[in-house]
C-alpha positions as CSV (number, residue, x, y, z in Angstrom):
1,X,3.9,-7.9,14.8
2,X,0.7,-8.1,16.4
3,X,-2.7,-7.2,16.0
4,X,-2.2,-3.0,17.6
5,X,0.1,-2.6,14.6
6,X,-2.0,-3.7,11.8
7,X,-5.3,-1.6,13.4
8,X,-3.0,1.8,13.8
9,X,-3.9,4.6,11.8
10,X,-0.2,5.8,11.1
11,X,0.5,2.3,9.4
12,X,-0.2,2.2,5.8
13,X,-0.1,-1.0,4.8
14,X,1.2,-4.4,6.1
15,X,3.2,-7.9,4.6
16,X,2.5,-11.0,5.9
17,X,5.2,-12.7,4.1
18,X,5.9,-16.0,6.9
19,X,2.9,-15.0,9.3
20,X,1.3,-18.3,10.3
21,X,-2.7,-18.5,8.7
22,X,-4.1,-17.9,11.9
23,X,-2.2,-14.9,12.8
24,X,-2.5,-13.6,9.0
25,X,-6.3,-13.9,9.4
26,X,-5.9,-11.8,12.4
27,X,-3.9,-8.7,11.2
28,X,-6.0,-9.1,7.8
29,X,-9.0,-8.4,10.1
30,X,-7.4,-5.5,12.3
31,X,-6.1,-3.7,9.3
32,X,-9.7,-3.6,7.2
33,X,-10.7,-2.0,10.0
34,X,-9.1,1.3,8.5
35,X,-8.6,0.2,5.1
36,X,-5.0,-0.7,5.5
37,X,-2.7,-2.4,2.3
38,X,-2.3,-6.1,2.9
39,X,-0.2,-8.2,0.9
40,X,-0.5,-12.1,1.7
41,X,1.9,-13.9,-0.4
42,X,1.9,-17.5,-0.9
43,X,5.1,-18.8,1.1
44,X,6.4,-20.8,-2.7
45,X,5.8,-17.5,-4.3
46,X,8.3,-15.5,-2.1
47,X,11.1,-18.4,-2.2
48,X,10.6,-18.6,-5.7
49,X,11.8,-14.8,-6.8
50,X,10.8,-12.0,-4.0
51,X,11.6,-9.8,-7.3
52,X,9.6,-5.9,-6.8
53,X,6.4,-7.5,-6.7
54,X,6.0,-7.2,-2.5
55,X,7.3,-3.1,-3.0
56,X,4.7,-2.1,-5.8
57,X,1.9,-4.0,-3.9
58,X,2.3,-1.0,-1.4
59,X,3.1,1.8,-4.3
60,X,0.6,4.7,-4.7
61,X,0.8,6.7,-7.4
62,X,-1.1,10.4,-6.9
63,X,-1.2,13.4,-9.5
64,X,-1.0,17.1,-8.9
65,X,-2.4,19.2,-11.3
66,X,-0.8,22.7,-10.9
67,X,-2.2,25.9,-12.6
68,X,0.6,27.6,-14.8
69,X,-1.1,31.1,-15.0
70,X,-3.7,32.2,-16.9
71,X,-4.5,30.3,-20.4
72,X,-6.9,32.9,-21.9
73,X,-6.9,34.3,-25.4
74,X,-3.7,36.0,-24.7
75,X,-1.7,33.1,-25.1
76,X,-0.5,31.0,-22.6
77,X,1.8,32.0,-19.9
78,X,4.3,29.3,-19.1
């Protein structure tokens, strides 16, 4: 992985699970430039239990609100 990756706008985020500290610091730098997800876990962390925590570090969670029809004095219309 290098640094092109982390700075392109179609990437959302990154995981520098096993990147060396120099590199990490690196792609940590090329990805602010757009406000890119980074997840730097500590190496003991990952052996320990990689577990869900490295997928919901990257989760999103947006709401739609969507209009059912018109909620006037009528009653509702759902």
């Amino acid at each position: 992985m290098g640094p092109h990756l982390a700075a392109h706008q179609d990437v959302n985020a990154i995981d520098l699970t096993g990147a060396d500290a120099e590199l990490a610091r690196d792609l940590e730098i090329a990805a602010a430039d757009n406000l890119k997800r980074v997840l730097r876990p500590r190496t003991e962390d990952f052996a320990e239990s990689p577990g869900t925590d490295r997928m919901t570090a990257f989760l999103e969670t947006k709401t739609v609100w969507h209009p059912t029809g018109s909620l006037g004095a009528s009653g509702s219309s759902y």
